[in-house]
Gaussian input, Z-matrix of N, CA and C with variables (Angstrom, degrees):
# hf/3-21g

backbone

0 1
 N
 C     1     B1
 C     2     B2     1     A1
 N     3     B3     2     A2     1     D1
 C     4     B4     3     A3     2     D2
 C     5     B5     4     A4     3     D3
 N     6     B6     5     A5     4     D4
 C     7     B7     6     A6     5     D5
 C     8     B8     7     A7     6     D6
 N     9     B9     8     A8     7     D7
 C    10    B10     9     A9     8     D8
 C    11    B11    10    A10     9     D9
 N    12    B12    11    A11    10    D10
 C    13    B13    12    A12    11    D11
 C    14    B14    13    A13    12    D12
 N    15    B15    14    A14    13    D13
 C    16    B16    15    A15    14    D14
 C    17    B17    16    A16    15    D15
 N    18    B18    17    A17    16    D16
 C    19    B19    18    A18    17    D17
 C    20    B20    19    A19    18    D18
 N    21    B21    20    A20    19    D19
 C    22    B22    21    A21    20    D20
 C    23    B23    22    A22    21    D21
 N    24    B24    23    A23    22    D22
 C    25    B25    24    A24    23    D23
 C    26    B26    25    A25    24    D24
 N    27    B27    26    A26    25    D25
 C    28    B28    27    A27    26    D26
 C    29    B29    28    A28    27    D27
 N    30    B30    29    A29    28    D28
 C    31    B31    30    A30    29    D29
 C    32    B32    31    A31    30    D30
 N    33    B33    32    A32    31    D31
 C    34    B34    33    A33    32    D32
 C    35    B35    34    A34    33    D33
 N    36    B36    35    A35    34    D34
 C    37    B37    36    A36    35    D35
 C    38    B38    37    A37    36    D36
 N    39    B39    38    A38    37    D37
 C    40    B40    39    A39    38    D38
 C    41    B41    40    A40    39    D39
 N    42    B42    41    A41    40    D40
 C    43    B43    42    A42    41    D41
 C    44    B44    43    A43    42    D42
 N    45    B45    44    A44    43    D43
 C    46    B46    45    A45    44    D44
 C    47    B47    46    A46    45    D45
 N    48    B48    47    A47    46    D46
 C    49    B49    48    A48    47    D47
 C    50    B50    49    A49    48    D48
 N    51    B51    50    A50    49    D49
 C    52    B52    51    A51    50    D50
 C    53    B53    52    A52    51    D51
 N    54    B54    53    A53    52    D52
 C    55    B55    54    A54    53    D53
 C    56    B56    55    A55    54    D54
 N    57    B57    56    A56    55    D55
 C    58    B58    57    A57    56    D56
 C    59    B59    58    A58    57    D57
 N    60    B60    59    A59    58    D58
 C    61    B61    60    A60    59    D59
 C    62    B62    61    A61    60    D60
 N    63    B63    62    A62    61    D61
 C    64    B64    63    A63    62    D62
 C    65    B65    64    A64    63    D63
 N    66    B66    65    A65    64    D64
 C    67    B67    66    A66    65    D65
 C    68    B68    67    A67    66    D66
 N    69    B69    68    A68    67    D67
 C    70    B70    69    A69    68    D68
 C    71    B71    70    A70    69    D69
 N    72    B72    71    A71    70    D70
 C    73    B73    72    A72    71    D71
 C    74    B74    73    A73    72    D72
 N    75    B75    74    A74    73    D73
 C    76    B76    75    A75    74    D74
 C    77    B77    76    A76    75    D75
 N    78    B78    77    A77    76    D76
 C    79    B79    78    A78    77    D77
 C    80    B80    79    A79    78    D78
 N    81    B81    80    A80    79    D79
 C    82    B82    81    A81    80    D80
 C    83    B83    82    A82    81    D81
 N    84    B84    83    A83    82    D82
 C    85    B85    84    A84    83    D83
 C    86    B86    85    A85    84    D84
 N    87    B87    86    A86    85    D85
 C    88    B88    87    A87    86    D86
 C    89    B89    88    A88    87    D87
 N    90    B90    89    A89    88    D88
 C    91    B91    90    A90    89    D89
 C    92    B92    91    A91    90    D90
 N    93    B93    92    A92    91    D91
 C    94    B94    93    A93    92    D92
 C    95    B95    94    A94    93    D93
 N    96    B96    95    A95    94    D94
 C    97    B97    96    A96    95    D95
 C    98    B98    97    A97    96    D96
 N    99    B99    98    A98    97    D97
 C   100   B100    99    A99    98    D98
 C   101   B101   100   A100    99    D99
 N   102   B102   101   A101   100   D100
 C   103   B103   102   A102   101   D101
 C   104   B104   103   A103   102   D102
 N   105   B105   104   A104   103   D103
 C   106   B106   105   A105   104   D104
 C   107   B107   106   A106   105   D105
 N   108   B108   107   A107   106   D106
 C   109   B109   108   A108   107   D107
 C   110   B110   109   A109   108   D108
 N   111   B111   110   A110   109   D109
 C   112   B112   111   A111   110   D110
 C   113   B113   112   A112   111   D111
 N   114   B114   113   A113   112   D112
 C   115   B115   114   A114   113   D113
 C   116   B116   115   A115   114   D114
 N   117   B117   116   A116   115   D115
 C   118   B118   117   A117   116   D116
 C   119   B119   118   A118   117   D117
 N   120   B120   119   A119   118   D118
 C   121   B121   120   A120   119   D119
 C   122   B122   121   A121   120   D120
 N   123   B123   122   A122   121   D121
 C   124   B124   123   A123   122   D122
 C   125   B125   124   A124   123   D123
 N   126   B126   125   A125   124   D124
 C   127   B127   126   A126   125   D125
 C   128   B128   127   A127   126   D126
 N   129   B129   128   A128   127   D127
 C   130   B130   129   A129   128   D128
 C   131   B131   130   A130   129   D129
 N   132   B132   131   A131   130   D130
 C   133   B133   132   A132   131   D131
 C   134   B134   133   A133   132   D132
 N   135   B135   134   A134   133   D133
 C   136   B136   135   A135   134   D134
 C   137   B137   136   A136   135   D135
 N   138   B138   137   A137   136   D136
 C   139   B139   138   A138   137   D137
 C   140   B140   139   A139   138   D138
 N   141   B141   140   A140   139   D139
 C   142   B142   141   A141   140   D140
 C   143   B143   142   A142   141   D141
 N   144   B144   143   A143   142   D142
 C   145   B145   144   A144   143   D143
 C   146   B146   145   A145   144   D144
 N   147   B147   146   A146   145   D145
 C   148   B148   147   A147   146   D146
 C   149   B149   148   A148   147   D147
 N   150   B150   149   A149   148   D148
 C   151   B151   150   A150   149   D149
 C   152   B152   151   A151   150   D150
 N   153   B153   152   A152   151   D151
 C   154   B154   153   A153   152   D152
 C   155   B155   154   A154   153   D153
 N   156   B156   155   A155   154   D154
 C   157   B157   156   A156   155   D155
 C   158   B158   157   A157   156   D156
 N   159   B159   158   A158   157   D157
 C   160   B160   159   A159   158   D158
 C   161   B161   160   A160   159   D159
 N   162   B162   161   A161   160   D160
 C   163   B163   162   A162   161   D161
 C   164   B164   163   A163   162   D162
 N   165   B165   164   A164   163   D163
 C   166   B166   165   A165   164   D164
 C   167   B167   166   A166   165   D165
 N   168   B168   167   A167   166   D166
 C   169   B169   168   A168   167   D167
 C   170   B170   169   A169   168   D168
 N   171   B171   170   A170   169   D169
 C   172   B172   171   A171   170   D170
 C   173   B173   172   A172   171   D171
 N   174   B174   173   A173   172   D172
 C   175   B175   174   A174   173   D173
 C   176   B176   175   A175   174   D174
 N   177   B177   176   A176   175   D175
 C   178   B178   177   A177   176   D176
 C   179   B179   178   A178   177   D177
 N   180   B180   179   A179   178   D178
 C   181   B181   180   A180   179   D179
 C   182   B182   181   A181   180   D180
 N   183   B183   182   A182   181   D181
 C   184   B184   183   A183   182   D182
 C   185   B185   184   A184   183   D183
 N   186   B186   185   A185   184   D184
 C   187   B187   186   A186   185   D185
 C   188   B188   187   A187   186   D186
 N   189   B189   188   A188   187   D187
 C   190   B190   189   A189   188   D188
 C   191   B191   190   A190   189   D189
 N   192   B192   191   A191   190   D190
 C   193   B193   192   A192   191   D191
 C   194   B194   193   A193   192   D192

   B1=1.4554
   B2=1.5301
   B3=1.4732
   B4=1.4049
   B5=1.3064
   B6=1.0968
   B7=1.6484
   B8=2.1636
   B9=1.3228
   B10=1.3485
   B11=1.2605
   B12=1.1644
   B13=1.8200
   B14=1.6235
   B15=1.6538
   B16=1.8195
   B17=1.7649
   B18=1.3122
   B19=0.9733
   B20=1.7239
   B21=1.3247
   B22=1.4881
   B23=2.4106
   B24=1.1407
   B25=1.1099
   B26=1.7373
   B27=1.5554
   B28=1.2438
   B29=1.4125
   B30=1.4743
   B31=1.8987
   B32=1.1812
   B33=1.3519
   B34=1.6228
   B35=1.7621
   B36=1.4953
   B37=0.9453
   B38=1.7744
   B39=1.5946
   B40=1.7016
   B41=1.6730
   B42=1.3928
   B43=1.1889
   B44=1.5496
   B45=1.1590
   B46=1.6691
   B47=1.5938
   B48=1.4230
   B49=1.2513
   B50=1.6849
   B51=0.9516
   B52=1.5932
   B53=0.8905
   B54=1.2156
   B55=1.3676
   B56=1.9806
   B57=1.3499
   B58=1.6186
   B59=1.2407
   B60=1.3961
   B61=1.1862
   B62=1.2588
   B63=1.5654
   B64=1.0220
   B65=1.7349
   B66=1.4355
   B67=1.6513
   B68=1.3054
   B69=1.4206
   B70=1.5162
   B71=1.6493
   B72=1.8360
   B73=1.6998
   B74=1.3269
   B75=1.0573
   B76=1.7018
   B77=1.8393
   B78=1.1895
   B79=1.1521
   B80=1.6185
   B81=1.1268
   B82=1.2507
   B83=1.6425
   B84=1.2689
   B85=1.4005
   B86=1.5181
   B87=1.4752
   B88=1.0485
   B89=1.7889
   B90=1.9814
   B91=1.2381
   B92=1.5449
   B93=1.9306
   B94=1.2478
   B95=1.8213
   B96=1.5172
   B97=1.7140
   B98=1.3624
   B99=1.0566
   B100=1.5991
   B101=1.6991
   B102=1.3490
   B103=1.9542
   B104=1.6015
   B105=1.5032
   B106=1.4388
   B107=1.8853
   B108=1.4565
   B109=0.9247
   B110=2.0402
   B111=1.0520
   B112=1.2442
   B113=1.8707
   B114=0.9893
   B115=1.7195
   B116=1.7142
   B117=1.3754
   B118=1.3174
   B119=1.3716
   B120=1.1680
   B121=1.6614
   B122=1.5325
   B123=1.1655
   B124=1.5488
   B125=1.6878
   B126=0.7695
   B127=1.8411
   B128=1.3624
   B129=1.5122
   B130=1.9086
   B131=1.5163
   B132=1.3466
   B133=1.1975
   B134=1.7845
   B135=1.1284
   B136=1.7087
   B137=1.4371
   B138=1.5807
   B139=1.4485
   B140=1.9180
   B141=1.0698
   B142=1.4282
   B143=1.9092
   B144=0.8800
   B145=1.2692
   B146=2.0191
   B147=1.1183
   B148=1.8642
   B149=1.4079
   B150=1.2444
   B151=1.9429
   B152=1.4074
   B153=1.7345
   B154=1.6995
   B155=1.5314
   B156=1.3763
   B157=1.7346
   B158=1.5615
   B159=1.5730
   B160=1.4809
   B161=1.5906
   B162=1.8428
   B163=1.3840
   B164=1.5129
   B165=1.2166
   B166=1.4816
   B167=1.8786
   B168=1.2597
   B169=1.2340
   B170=1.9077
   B171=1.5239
   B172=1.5641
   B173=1.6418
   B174=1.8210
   B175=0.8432
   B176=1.7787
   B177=1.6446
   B178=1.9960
   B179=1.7360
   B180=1.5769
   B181=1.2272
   B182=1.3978
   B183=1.6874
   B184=1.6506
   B185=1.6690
   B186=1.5934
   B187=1.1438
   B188=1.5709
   B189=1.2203
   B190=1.7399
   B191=2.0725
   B192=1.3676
   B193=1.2920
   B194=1.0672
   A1=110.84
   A2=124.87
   A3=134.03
   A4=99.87
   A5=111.66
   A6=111.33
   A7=109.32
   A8=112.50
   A9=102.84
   A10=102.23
   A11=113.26
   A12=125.55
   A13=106.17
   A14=101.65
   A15=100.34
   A16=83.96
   A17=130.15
   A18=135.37
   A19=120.90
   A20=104.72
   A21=119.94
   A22=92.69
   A23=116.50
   A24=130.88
   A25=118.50
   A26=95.11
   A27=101.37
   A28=130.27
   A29=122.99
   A30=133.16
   A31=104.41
   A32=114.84
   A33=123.84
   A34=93.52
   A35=138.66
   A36=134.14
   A37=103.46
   A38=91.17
   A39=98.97
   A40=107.01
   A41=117.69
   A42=121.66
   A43=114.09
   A44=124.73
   A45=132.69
   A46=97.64
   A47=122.84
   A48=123.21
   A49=117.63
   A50=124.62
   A51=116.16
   A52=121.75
   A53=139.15
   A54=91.64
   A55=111.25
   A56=112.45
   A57=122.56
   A58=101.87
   A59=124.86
   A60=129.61
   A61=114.16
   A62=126.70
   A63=123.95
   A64=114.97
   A65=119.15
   A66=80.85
   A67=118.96
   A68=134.27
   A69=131.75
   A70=105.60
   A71=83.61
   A72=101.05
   A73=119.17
   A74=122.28
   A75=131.88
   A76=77.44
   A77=135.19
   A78=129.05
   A79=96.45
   A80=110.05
   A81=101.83
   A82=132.82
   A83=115.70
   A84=127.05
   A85=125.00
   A86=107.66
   A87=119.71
   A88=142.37
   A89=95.75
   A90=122.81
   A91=119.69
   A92=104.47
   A93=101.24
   A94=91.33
   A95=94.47
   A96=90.32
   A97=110.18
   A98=117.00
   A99=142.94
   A100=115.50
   A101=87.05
   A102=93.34
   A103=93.03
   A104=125.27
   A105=95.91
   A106=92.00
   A107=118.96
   A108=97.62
   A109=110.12
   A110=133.82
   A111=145.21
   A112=91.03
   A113=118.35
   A114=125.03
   A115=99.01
   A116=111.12
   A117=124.09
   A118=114.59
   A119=127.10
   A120=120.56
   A121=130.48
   A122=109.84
   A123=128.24
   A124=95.31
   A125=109.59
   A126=109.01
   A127=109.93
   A128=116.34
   A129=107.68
   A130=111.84
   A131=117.87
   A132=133.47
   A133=112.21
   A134=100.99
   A135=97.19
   A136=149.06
   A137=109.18
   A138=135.81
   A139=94.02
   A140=134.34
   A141=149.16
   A142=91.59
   A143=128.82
   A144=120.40
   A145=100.22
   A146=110.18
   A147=99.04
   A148=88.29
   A149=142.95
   A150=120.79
   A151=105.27
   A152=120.87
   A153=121.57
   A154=112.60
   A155=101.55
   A156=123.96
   A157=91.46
   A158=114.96
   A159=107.44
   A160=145.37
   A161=75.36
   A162=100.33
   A163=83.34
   A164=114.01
   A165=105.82
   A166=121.20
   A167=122.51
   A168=140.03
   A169=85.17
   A170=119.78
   A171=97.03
   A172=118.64
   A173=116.91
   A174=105.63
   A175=132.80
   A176=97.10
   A177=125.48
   A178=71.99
   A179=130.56
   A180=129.93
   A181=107.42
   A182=102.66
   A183=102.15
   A184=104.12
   A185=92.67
   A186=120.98
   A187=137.01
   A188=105.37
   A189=122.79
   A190=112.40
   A191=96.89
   A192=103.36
   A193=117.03
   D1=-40.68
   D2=177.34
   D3=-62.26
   D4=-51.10
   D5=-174.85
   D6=-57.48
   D7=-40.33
   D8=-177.46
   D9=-65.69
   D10=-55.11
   D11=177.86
   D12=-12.16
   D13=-46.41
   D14=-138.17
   D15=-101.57
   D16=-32.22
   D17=163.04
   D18=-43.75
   D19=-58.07
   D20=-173.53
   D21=-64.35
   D22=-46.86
   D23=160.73
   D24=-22.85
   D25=-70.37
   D26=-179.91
   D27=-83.83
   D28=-24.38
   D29=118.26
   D30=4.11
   D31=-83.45
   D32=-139.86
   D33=-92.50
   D34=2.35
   D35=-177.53
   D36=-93.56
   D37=-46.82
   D38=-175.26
   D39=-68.11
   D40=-32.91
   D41=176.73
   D42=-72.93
   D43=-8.23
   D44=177.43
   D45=-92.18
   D46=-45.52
   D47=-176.97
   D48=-62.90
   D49=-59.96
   D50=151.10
   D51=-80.45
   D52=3.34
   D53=155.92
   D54=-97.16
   D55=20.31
   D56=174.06
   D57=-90.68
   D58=-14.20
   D59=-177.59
   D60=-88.15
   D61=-47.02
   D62=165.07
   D63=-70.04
   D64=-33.68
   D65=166.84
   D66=-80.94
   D67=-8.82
   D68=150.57
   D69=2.12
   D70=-86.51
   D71=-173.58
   D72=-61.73
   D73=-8.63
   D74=-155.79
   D75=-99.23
   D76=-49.02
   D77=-151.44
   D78=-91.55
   D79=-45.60
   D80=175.48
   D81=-76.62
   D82=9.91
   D83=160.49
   D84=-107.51
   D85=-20.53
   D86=171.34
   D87=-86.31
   D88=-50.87
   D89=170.11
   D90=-108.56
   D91=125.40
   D92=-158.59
   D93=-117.16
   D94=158.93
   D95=174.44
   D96=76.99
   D97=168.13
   D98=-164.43
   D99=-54.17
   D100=-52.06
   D101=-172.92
   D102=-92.42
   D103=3.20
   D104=172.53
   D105=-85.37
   D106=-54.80
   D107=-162.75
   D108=-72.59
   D109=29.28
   D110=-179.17
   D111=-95.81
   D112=-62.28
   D113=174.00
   D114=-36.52
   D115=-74.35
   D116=-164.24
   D117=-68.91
   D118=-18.82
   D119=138.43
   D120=-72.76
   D121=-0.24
   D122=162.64
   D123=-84.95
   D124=-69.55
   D125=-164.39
   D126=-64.35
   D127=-21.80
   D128=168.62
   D129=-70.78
   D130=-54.46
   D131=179.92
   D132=-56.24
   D133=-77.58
   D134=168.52
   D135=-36.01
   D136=-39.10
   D137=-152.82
   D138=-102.39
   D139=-22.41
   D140=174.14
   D141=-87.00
   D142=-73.99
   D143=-167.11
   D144=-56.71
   D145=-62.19
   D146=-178.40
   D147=-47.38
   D148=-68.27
   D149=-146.74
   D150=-63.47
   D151=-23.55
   D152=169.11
   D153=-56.30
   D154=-49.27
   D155=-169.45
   D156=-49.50
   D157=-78.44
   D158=157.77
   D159=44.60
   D160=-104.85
   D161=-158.01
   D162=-84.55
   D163=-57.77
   D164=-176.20
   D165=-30.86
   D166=-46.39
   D167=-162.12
   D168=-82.62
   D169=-55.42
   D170=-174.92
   D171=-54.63
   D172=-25.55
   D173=-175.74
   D174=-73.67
   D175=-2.12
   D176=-146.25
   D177=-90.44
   D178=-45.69
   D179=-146.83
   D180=-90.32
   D181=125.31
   D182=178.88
   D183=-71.93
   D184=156.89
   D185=163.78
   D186=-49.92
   D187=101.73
   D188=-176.26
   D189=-44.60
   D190=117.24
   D191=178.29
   D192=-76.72

């Protein structure tokens, strides 16, 4: 079980890393100035915690008969 844990862990780490990368560029071609990148430190920080919130909550929910 520790072992899926750390697995599912390192998933969701590599999957935070590109895809921060792609809004990197997404932000930086798109949003200019202060409050664009003020947004886009909202959406790195935020958008990783809801997909935790998530997975966490699919895991709280029993299994459909």
């Amino acid at each position: 079980m520790i072992c899926f844990i750390g697995y599912c862990a390192l998933i969701y780490l590599c999957l935070a890393l590109i895809l921060s990368a792609f809004s990197i560029k997404y932000v930086l071609h798109n949003f200019k100035g202060k409050i664009g990148f003020i947004r886009f430190l909202s959406f790195v920080i935020n958008q990783p915690l809801i997909w935790l919130e998530e997975i966490i909550s699919g895991f709280s929910k029993p299994p459909k008969k």
